[in-house]
C-alpha positions as CSV (number, residue, x, y, z in Angstrom):
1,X,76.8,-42.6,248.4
2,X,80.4,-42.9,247.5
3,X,82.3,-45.6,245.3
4,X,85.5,-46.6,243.8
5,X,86.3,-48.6,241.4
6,X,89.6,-50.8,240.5
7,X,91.1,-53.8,239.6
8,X,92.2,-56.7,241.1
9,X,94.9,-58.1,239.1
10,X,96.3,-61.4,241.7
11,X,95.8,-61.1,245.5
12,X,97.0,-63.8,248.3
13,X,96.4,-64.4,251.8
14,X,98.9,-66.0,254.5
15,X,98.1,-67.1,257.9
16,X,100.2,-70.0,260.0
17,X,98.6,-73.5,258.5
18,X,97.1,-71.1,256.0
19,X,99.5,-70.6,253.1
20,X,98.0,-71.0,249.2
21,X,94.9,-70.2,247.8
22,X,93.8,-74.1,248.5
23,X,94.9,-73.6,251.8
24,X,92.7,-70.7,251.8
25,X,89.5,-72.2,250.0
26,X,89.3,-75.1,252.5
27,X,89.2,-72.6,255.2
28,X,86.3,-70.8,253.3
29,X,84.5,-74.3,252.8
30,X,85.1,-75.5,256.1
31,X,82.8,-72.5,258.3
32,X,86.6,-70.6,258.1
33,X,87.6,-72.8,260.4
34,X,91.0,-72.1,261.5
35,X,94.1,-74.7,261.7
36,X,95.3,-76.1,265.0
37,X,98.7,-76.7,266.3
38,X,101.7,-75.2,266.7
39,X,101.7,-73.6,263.1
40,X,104.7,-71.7,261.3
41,X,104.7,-68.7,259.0
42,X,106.1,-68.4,255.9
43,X,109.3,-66.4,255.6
44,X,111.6,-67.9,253.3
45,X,111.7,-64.3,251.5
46,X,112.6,-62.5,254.1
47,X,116.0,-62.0,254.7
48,X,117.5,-64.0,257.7
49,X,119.2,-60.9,259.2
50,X,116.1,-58.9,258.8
51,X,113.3,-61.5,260.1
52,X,115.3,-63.2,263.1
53,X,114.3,-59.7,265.1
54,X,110.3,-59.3,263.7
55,X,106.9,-60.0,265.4
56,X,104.9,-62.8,263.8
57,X,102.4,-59.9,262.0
58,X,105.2,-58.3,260.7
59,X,106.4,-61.5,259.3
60,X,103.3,-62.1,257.7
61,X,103.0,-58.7,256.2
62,X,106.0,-58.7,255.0
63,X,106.5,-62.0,253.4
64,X,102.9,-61.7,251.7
65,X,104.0,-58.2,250.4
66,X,107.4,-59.8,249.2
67,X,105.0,-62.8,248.0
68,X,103.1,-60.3,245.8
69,X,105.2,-58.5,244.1
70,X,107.8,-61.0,243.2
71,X,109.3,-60.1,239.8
72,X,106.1,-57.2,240.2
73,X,106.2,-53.7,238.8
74,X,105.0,-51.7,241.7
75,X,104.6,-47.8,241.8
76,X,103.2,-47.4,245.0
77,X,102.6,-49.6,248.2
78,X,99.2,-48.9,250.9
79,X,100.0,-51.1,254.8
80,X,97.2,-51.1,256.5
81,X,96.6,-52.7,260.4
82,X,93.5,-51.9,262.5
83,X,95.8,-52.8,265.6
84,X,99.2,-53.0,264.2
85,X,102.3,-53.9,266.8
86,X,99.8,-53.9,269.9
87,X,101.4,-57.0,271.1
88,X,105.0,-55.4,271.2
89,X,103.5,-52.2,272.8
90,X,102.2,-53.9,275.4
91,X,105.2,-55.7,276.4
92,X,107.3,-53.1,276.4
93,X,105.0,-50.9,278.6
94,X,105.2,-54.5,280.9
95,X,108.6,-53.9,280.6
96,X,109.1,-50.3,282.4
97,X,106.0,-51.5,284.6
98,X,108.1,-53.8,285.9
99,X,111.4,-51.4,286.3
100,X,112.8,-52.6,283.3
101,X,114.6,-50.8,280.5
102,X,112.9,-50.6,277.7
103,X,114.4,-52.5,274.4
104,X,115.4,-50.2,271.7
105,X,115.0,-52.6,269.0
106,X,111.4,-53.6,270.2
107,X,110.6,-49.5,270.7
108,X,111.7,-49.1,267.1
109,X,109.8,-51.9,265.8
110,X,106.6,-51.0,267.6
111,X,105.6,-48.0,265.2
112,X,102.3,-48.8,262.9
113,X,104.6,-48.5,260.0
114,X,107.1,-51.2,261.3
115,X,106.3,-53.7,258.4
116,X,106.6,-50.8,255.6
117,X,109.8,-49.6,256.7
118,X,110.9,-53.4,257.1
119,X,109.5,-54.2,252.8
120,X,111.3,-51.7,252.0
121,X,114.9,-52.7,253.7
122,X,114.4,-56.5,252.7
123,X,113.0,-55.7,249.1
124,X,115.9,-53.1,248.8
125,X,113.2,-51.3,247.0
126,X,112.9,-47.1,247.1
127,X,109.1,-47.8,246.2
128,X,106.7,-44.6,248.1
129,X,104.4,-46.8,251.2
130,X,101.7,-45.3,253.5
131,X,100.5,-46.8,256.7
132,X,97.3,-46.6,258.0
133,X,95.0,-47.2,260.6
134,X,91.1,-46.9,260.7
135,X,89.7,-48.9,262.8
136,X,87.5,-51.9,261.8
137,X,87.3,-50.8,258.3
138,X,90.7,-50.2,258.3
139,X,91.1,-52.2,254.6
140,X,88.4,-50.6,253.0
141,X,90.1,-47.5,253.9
142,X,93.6,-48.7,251.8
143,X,91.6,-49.5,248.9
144,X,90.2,-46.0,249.0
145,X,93.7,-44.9,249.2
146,X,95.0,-47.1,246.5
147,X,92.1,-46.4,244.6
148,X,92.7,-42.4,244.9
149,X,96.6,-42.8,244.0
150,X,95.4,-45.4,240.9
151,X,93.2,-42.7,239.4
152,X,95.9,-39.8,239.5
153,X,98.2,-42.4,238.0
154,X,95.9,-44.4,235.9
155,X,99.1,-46.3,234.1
156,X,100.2,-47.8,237.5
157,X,99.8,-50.4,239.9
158,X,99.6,-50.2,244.1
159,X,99.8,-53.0,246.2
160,X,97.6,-53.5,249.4
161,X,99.2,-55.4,252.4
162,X,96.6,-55.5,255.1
163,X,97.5,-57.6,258.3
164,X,96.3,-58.3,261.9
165,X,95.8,-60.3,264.5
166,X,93.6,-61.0,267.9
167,X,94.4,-58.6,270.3
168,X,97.1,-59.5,273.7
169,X,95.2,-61.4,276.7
170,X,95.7,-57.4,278.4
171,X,93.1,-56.1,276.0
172,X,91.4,-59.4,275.4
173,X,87.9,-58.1,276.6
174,X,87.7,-55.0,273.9
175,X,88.0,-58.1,271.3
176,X,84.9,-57.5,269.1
177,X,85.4,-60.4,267.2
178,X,82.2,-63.0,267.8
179,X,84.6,-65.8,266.4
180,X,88.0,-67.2,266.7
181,X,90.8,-66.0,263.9
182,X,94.6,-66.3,264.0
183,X,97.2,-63.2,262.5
184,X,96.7,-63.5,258.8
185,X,98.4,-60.7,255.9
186,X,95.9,-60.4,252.9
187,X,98.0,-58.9,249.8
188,X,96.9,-57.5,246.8
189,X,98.0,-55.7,243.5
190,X,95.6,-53.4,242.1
191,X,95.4,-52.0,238.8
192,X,93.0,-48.7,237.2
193,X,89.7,-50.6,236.0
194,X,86.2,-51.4,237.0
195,X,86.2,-54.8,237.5
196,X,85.3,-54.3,241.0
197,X,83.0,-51.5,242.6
198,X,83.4,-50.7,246.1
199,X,80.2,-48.2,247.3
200,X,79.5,-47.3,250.7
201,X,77.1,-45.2,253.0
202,X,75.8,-44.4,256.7
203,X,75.0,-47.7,258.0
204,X,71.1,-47.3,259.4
205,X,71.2,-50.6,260.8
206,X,71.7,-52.4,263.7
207,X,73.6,-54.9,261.9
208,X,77.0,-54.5,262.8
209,X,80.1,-57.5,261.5
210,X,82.0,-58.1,264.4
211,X,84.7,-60.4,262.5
212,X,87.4,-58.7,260.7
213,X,86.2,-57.2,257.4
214,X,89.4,-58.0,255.8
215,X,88.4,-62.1,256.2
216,X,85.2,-61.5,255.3
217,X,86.6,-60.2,252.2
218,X,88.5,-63.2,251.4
219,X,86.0,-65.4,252.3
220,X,83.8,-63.6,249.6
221,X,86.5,-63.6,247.1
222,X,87.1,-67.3,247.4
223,X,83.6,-67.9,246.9
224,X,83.7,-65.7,243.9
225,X,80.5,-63.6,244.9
226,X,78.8,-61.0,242.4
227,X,77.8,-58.9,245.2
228,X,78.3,-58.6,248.9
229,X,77.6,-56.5,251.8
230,X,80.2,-55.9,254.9
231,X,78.7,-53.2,257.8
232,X,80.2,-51.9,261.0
233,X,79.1,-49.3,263.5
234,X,79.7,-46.6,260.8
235,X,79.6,-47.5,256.9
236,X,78.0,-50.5,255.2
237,X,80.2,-51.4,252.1
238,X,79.1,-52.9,249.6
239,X,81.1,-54.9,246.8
240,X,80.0,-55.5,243.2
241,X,82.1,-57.7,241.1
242,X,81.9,-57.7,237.2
């Protein structure tokens, strides 16, 4: 058995039709139940010259990051995206499928680390940022990382931006999701403590979430839960809350 442990000092979530913690508790009342409609996403922090070129889930990464750490002393940021720019991929390999040239702009913006590099040219900030990947526990994984940079600097504070969104129609049948989401950006500042305890092991079950652990986490959060249990395919995670 392994465990963190950490504080959670504010955290938001963003989605289109999903934009303050009200927004968000509805949602978690309502079955998480997503808005309909054509929806916007919030990027009035975002610079215009910046955001007129970005994919939706870079928008919300970005503008929940900028969100977040408003006015925020930050020493060290963790991006984390199970899927990342998949959408843009996929158009540009459409694109030279179809004889195309390939934009540059979109091949420069479809790197996993797009929205990092992206914070830190609309924050104007020279704050250190990892992007990572790891699959359905991708966020899990950023808190580990957070955690792990939190306990060599135990005076600081990192901030987790973790973003996604269904997969393009191409890839629509490896979609493991058993219910219907939208892109959302969950954002949070952590801090060196123990309010929360993060534990995991080999998951010896069959049970296996399919819907994304990161809105499961919010879900739980909203509800203010002691103690919950997210498994997938590999780990089963379990969350105590003081």
């Amino acid at each position: 058995m392994n465990n963190i442990r950490f504080n959670i000092d504010k955290w938001l979530a963003i989605s289109p039709g999903l934009i303050s913690l009200e927004d968000w508790a509805c949602w978690s009342k309502n079955n998480c139940k997503w808005p309909s409609g054509e929806l916007q996403i919030p990027v009035n922090l975002i610079k215009p010259i910046v955001r007129r070129r970005m994919s939706s889930l870079s928008k919300l990464a970005v503008q929940a990051a900028l969100q977040m750490s408003l006015d925020e002393a930050i020493d060290y940021i963790v991006f984390s995206s199970r899927h990342g720019e998949l959408t843009r991929t996929v158009k540009l390999i459409e694109d030279i499928i179809k004889g195309e040239d390939a934009s540059p702009m979109a091949f420069s913006q479809s790197v996993h680390n797009t929205a990092a590099g992206l914070l830190t040219i609309s924050s104007n900030r020279a704050t250190p940022v990892t992007s990572l990947a790891a699959v359905e526990s991708t966020l899990h994984h950023a808190l580990i990382e957070a955690s792990i940079y939190l306990h060599e600097n135990p005076l600081h504070r990192a901030l987790v931006v973790d973003f996604d969104e269904p997969l393009p129609v191409q890839y629509a049948a490896y979609e493991e999701s058993d219910k219907p989401y939208q892109g959302y950006a969950f954002s949070a500042i952590l801090s060196a403590g123990d309010k929360f305890q993060l534990t995991w092991c080999k998951n010896n079950t069959s049970s296996s979430s399919t819907y994304p652990q990161t809105l499961s986490v919010i879900d739980s959060l909203l509800q203010e839960k002691k103690q919950f249990q997210i498994n997938d395919q590999r780990f089963s995670w379990t969350w105590n809350r003081k």
